[in-house]
C-alpha positions in Angstrom: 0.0 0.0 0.0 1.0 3.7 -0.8 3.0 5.8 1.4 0.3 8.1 3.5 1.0 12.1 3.2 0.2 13.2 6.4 -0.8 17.3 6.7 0.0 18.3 10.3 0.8 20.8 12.9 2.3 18.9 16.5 0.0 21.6 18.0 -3.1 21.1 16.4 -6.4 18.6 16.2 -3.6 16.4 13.9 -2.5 14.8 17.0 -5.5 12.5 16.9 -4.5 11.6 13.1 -0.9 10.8 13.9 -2.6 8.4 16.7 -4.4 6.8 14.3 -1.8 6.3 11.9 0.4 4.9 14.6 -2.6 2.9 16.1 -2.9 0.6 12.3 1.2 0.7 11.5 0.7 3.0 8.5 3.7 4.0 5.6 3.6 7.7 6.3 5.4 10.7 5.8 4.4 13.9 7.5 4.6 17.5 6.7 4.5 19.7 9.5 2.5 23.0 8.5 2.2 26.6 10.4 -0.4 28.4 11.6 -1.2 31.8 9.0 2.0 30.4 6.7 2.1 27.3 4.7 -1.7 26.0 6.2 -3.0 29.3 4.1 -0.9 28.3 0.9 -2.1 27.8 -2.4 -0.9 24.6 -2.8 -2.3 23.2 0.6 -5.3 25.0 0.1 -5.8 22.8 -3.5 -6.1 19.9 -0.9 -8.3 21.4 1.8 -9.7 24.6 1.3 -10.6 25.3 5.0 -6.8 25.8 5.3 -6.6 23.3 8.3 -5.1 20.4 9.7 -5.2 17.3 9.7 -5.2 16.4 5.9 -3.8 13.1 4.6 -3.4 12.3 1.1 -3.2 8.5 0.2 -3.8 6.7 -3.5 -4.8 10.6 -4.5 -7.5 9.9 -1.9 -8.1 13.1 0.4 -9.1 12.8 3.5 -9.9 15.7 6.2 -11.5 16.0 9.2 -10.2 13.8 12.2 -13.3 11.6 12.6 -13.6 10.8 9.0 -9.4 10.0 8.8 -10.1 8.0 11.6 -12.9 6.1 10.4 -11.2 5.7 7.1 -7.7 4.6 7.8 -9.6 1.4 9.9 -10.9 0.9 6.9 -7.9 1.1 4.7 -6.0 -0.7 7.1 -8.5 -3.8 8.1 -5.5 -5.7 9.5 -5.4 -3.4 12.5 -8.7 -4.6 13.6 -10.3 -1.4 14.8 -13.2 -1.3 13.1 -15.8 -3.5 14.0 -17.9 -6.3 11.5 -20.0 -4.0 9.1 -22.9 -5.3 11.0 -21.8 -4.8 14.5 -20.8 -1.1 14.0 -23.9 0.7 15.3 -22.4 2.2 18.7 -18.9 2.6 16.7 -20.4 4.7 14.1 -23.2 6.4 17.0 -19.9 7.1 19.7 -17.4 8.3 16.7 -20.3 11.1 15.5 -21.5 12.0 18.8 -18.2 13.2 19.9 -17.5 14.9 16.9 -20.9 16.5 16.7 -22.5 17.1 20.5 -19.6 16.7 22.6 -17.1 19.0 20.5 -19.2 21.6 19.9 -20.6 22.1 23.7 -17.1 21.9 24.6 -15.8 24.8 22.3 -19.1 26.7 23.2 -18.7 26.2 26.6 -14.8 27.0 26.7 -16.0 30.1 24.7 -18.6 31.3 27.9 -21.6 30.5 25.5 -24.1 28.7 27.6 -27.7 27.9 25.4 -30.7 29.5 26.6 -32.8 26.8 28.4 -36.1 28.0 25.6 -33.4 27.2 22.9 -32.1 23.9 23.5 -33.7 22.2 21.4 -32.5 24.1 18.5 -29.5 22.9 19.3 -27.9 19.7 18.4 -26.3 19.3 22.0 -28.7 20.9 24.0 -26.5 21.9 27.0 -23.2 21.1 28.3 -24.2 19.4 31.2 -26.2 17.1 29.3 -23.5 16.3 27.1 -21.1 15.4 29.9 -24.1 13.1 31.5 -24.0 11.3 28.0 -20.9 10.3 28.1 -20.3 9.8 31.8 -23.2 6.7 31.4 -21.2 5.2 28.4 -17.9 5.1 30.0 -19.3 4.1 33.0 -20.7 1.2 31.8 -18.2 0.3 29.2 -14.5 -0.4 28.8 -14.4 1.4 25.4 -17.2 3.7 23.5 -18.0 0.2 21.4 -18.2 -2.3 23.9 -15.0 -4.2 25.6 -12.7 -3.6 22.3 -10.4 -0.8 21.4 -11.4 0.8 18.1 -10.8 3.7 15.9 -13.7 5.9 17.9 -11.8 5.5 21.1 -9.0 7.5 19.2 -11.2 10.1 18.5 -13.5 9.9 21.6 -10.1 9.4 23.7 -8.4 12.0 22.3 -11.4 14.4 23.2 -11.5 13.0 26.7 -7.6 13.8 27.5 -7.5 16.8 26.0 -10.5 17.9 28.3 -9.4 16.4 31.6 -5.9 18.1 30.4 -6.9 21.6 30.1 -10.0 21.7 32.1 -12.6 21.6 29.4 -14.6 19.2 30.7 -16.3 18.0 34.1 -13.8 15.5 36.2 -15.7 12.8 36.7 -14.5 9.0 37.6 -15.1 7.3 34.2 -13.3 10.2 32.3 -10.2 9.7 34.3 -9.8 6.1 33.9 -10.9 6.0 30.3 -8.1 8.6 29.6 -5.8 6.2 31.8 -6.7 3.3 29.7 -6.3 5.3 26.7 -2.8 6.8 27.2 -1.1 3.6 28.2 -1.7 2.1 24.8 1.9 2.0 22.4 0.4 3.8 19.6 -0.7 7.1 21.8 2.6 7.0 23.3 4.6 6.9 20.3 2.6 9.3 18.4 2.6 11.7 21.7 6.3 11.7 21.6 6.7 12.5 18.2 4.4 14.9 18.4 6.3 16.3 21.5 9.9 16.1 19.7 8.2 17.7 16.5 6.2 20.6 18.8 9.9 21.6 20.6 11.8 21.7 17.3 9.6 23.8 15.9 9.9 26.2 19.1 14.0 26.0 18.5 
């Protein structure tokens, strides 16, 4: 299989990418982009027009968005084994979009001090933070990862939310978000693609 052009910035959403490509032992060669510089070019901007990261480019495939890359390189990599059986993939594909949708956004919003008027919640897709945070909190509670007792490509995404949160205070600090996170960071593939990350992140300050 092709080498994997991996778009990135070590201080960015990419992270969860790199995890991903770690997580299924992907050919890969990254290319480390900056904020209002090369992420604005015209020549990334002919790949994705938003002018963000992460972006990987594999067979002339582009991909974008961290929850579609993840759900794609299971895909393109079925050897990994972190996507589940077509038919079994109902809370993979339901925990993958909730936390790119609901929980996401009611983080940002709430980060940002905007808290949804209780008459407008339900024009919301989230409704209201606290809400959100319930969601989740039952899931984890309940479960060893968001698709049962198996690691998949959603715990990268959900996972990465989780830690990030808990990290920089984005989220409530409940029980079943610190041992998911615990789980989560001791696998080989988040640790290899943290450090990388972290190596790339302090070259680039240098």
């Amino acid at each position: 299989m092709s080498k994997i052009t991996f778009y990135t910035n070590p201080l960015s959403r990419a992270r969860i990418a790199r995890w991903m490509l770690e997580e299924v032992g992907a050919d890969y060669e990254p290319r480390i982009l900056t904020y209002n510089g090369t992420m604005k070019d015209p020549a990334y901007l002919a790949i994705n027009p938003m002018g963000k990261v992460p972006a990987i480019v594999h067979d002339d495939k582009v991909v974008t968005e961290c929850a579609a890359i993840c759900a794609y390189l299971a895909d393109a990599f079925p050897e990994a084994g972190l996507a589940p059986p077509p038919a079994e993939r109902a809370s993979y594909y339901r925990w993958l979009f909730f936390a790119a949708g609901p929980f996401e956004a009611a983080i940002v919003n709430n980060s940002f001090g905007f808290v949804v008027p209780a008459e407008r919640e339900r024009s919301v897709g989230y409704g209201n933070f606290e809400h959100v945070m319930d969601t989740l909190d039952n899931l984890l509670s309940q479960n060893k990862f968001v698709a049962g007792d198996k690691f998949t490509a959603a715990d990268v995404y959900v996972g990465a939310q989780v830690g990030w949160g808990l990290q920089f205070g984005t989220i409530d600090k409940r029980d079943s978000f610190a041992a998911y996170a615990e789980r989560i960071a001791a696998r080989p593939a988040f640790i290899r693609a943290s450090k990388l990350d972290d190596e790339a992140a302090a070259q680039a300050q240098t």
